[in-house]
C-alpha angles and dihedrals in degrees: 000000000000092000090042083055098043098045088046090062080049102057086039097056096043086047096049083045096047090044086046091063096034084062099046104039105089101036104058109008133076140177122259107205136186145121132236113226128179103259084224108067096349102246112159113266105225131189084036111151113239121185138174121223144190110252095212098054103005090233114159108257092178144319153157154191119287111245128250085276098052094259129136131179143179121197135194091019121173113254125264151047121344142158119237110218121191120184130171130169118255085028139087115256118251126201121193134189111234114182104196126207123215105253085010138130117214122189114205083199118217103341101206123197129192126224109258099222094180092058099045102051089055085047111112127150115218100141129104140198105255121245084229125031120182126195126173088268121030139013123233123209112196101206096190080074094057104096098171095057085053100133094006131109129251090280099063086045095051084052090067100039105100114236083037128109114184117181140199103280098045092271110150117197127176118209084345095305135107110259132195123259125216140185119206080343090301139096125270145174095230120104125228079258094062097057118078114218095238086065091062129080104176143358119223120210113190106176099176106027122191125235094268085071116066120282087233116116143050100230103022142267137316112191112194111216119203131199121294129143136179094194105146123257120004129323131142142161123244104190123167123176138171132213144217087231088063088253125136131185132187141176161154139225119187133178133181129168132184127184098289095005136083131171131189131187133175129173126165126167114196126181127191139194129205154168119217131192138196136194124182123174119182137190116201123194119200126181085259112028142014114231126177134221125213117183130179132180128175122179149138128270119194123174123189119180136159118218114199129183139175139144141138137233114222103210097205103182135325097289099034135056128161123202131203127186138178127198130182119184116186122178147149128219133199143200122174126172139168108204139198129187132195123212109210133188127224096284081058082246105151109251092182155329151251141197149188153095130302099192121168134166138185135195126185140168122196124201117194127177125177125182113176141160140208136197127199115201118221091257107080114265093008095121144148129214135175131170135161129210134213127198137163128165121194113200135181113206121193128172131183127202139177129161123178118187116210129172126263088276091055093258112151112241134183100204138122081350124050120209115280126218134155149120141205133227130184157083157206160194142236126194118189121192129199141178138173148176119187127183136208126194127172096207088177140004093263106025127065125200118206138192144153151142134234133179124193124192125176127184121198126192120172126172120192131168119190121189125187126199114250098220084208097057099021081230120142102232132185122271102213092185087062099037124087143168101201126186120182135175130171133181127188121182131194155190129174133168113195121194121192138169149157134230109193104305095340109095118191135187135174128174149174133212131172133190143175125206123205111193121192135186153159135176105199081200104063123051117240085011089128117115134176117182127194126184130191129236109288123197125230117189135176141189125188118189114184135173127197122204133194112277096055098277124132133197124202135180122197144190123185136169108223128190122186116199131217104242122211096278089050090052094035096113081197109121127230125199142178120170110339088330128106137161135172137174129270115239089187082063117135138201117271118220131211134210103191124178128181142203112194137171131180131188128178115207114208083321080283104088119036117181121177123181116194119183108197138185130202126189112184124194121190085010114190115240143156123260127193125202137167106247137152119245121188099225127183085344098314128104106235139183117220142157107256132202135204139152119260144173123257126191108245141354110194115187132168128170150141129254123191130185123188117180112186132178099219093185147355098292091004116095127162125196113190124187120195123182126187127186146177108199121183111186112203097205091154091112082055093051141309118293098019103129118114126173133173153133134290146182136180125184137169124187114201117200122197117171137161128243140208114258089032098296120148115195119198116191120198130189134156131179119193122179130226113296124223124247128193093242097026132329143253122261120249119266136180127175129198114225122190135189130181118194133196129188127203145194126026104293092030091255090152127044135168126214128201121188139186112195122208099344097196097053093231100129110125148104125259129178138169118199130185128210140187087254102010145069119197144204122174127173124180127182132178130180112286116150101089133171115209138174126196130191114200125182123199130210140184163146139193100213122122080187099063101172106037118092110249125205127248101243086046089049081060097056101035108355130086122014139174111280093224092052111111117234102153 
């Protein structure tokens, strides 16, 4: 009933909206017509930009491009008095008086411009797109200027994005919090392993977001864009690449628009090999002895996936345009371990020794549709847009595990450990439903009034069945303890209104959002495992003060209310274990919330040097942490004592802390970012247990490298550094990792173009922690391939031709024909 009651607003909005302008449409509005043609020869101009103004203040009314014929037309105009500007480069700019009556048609004739010689001979292009662009507000990451991801995924791509940490295991923080991951701005079941890294043209970090942007996260929001151009004509990429690892990728991209008509493809298909190693070593400490664990497993990981995406954008008219996409992501991905454990007394002399296997796989299709619509009013920037997303992933998930103890002269034995032999089938499926409308309305010049609503609603089923062999009847039984029937459903609604202004070089913005969450679960396999959660409507507000100065400096000042939310696996009360280690979700888990101010100044020196400081606090309460304790399990029919793991919330997490981010350009084709984070984090777990308060330092920095290089070469350097992280119960060991990229382009317009990449050259990628117990002390390293050597060969095509199959002559390719693929005409 709350979708019903959200998409029913929203029929009712775009209606009142459609009926408004039906009304209105042939009582006060006309049509302005004409067509731009060369003076010499008269063939039609096309892609000309034409635009109507407002003869008091010159500001842009409307406008478009002229079609493949030289035409150009505006409908349902308001009536009244414009100037038509054309401009064109390569031609002088021509500015014309319509007077426009109410009901009317006027034709503007045969509109002729004339080459500007002067201008064309001084023209030369030497500029290019940077790879890192920072504004007040947000961070742009341009990942076609990523040489080392080439033929990566997005988590190759979030490692060199500065304010980013990605760890071992997938896990992306930003200044040491959770943030919010977003595909195309809204919500997905992929993970940042399912989406290949040629898929993908920017990355946008938003510290700070306003209430427009969802509340979720604790440090903001990263919103994954993928590849979609509106370049006219076709155009389109074809890259393949290997790798040392055995790994290949391939794809595609392809773009053609017509007119009216744009369509957009993308498919790439990527596979991976790998080898993977653990160490665990555990002291346990007993009432009346002290014994040692010390684990190892060492094993392969391939993935293999297939990312696919097309869709089209109907260009209705001038002021309306409705999009409609459709993605499909399949993969498989692979785990595979033998294991062997050493049971140590307490002069850490080996007593005896296990073996076996720790196998696990996962398969998984996603499916992802998005429609959505945008108006433009007839006063610049007043605009309405709505769209609504499906997705729904379906997985399979198996694991396999064995583990046989013998004595120090290989001898099998069945005491104190059992054998151990059992494997996992199953499966499930998520759907996640979202839909938006968002309003813009300059209500000044110099003020903006925004609103909108969203609902969100996900829906998670997963089915798996674990049996274990009983050694005394040789029967396969089931292990309750590792089964589990599992049903989830989540809603979140939400409303915001945003106001903003200026008054001369002082900006201003305040907004509110409110939203209100429903959970619900159930687990079929544990009794009074049921849960329904209901909160009430919480309110987010934000308030962003700036300054700018002379000198092209800026000064801005931002409050925001933050809420991170346990997700399923958080909340799944199904246990997982490998080895003496278990962990499981926490169904009594609560929302954490977030108070996050922010102290920020930018300067631009001569568009060469940026440098931009942020201060920042963050005062968590409920934060969501992980807790470890020494229980007994009863696992496949055995009483065993392991170190379990489950997410809790602490008290508080206080954390405060200064970025700073410098981009220079040293030299003519040599230009450096550098990102440096510092921090100070207490985390408050008393309510937990005693004794669990932790606090320390922290920094994080990444230094990113492009120069250019005699015979077209272009070198990126990529380093970061982060220090250990502070956990409630120990911490996590500092790491730092080298990437290099070396880049070549070919032919005349660069069409072709080779990339070479070493990742992580020093091989020091890996995760190291250290937990303490009550009665335990705990060291765990993992490692997994990581230094990687990968070419990629990309190809680049493209035409500027909205006539794609009419012969065009020489002298009117000139003038509209063939351009350089990489040029941007979006």
């Amino acid at each position: 009933m709350r979708t019903f009651a959200f998409w029913g607003l929203v029929i009712i909005l775009l209606g009142s909206n459609i009926t408004t302008q039906a009304q209105h449409a042939g009582a006060t509005q006309g049509t302005i017509i004409g067509k731009l043609v060369d003076v010499q020869g008269n063939k039609p101009v096309e892609y000309a930009s034409v635009a109507l103004l407002r003869p008091s203040d010159s500001t842009v009314v409307t406008g478009m491009l002229s079609k493949g014929n030289g035409d150009f037309n505006f409908e349902n105009v308001a009536a009244g008095r414009y100037l038509l500007k054309v401009n064109f480069i390569g031609y002088t700019t021509v500015y014309k008086v319509i007077n426009l009556k109410a009901g009317s048609q006027v034709d503007a004739g045969n509109i002729k411009l004339s080459a500007n010689v002067k201008s064309l001979a001084g023209v030369e292009v030497v500029g290019t797109k940077p790879t890192y662009t920072m504004a007040i507000d947000k961070k742009v990451f341009n990942v076609d200027k990523s040489l080392s991801t080439v033929g990566g995924t997005a988590a190759d791509v979030l490692k060199q994005v500065p304010s980013v940490s990605v760890d071992i295991d997938g896990n992306v923080s930003v200044r040491s919090g959770s943030p919010t991951i977003f595909v195309d701005g809204r919500p997905t079941t992929l993970t940042i392993d399912q989406i290949p890294a040629d898929a993908i043209e920017r990355i946008e970090v938003v510290t700070n977001p306003s209430a427009k942007y969802d509340a979720e996260g604790m440090s903001g929001i990263l919103n994954i864009v993928l590849k979609k151009n509106r370049k006219a004509g076709i155009n389109g990429q074809v890259n393949a690449g290997i790798s040392t690892l055995g790994g290949a990728n391939g794809g595609v991209d392809l773009n053609l628009r017509q007119e009216k008509f744009n369509f957009f493809a993308t498919y790439n298909v990527r596979s991976r090999k790998a080898w993977t190693r653990t160490h665990l070593f555990r002291k346990n400490i007993a009432s009346d002895t002290t014994t040692y664990l010390d684990q190892y497993q060492d094993g392969d990981q391939f993935r293999r996936f297939q990312f696919g995406r097309m869709g089209v954008d109907l260009f209705l008219d001038n002021r309306n345009t409705l999009t409609i996409s459709q993605s499909i992501v399949n993969g498989k991905f692979e785990n595979n371990n033998d294991q062997t454990l050493y049971d140590l007394d307490l002069k850490q002399q080996r007593i005896r020794y296990g073996t076996g296997i720790d196998n696990n796989n996962h398969g998984f299709t996603n499916y992802t549709t998005q429609l959505g619509y945008k108006h433009n009013f007839a006063k610049e920037g007043h605009e309405l847009t709505a769209d609504f997303n499906y997705n729904r992933a379906n997985g399979t998930d198996g694991t396999d595990y064995s583990l046989q103890y013998y004595d120090m002269s290989d001898a099998p034995i069945y005491s104190p450990n059992e054998p151990e032999m059992r494997f996992g089938r199953g499966g499930g499926n998520t759907t996640y439903l979202t839909g938006q409308i968002d309003y813009v309305d300059p209500v000044t010049a110099t003020s903006k009034l925004e609103a909108g609503l969203r609902t969100t609603a996900r829906t998670f089923n997963n089915d798996i069945i674990t049996q274990g062999k009983d050694f005394s009847t040789g029967q396969y039984v089931v292990d309750s303890a590792l089964s589990n029937q599992y049903h989830y459903t989540e809603q979140i609604n939400a409303g915001y209104v945003n106001y903003s202004g200026t008054i001369k070089n002082f900006g201003y913005q305040a907004g509110l959002r409110a939203e209100q969450s429903y959970y619900k679960g159930d687990m079929e396999s544990v009794k009074a495992s049921a849960y329904k959660i209901n909160y009430p409507v919480s309110l987010f507000p934000s308030v962003f003060l700036s300054q700018k100065f002379k000198g092209d400096h800026e000064l801005q000042i931002n409050y925001s209310r933050r809420i991170r939310r346990p997700w399923f696996r958080d909340l799944l009360p199904n246990l997982e274990y490998s080895a003496q280690s278990a962990s499981r979700g926490n169904p009594a888990l609560r929302p954490e919330f977030t108070n996050s101010f922010e102290l920020s100044y930018l300067k631009t020196f001569s568009e060469k040097h940026n440098v931009m400081v942020s201060t920042y606090y963050r005062n968590t309460n409920n934060a969501i942490t992980d807790f470890y304790t020494d229980t007994t399990l009863n696992l496949n029919g055995q009483m065993q004592k392991v170190v379990l793991s489950y997410p809790v919330n602490a008290a508080t997490r206080n954390s405060f802390g200064a970025e700073f981010t410098v981009r220079n350009q040293v030299l003519p084709g040599w230009d450096i970012t550098t990102n440096l984070n510092l921090a100070q984090t207490k985390i408050d777990a008393d309510n937990v247990g005693t004794n669990l308060n932790n606090s320390g330092f922290t920094w994080f920095g990444k230094v990113n490298s492009n120069t250019k290089l005699p015979l077209a070469l272009l070198l990126q350097v990529t380093g970061n550094y982060e220090s250990k992280r502070i956990l409630p119960q120990g911490e996590a060991a500092a790491e730092y990792q080298v990437d290099l990229a070396l880049k070549r382009e070919f032919l005349k317009n660069k069409a072709l173009s080779v990339t070479m990449a070493v990742n992580d050259i020093f091989n020091t990628d890996r995760d190291l922690n250290y937990t303490t117990t009550a009665f335990s002390e705990q060291e765990r390293y993992r490692k997994r391939a990581s230094r990687e050597f990968r070419i990629n060969v990309a190809w680049r095509f493209g035409k500027m031709d909205m006539n794609l199959f009419k012969k065009k002559s020489e002298k009117g390719g000139e003038n509209g024909g063939e351009q350089p693929p990489d040029g941007d005409h979006s």
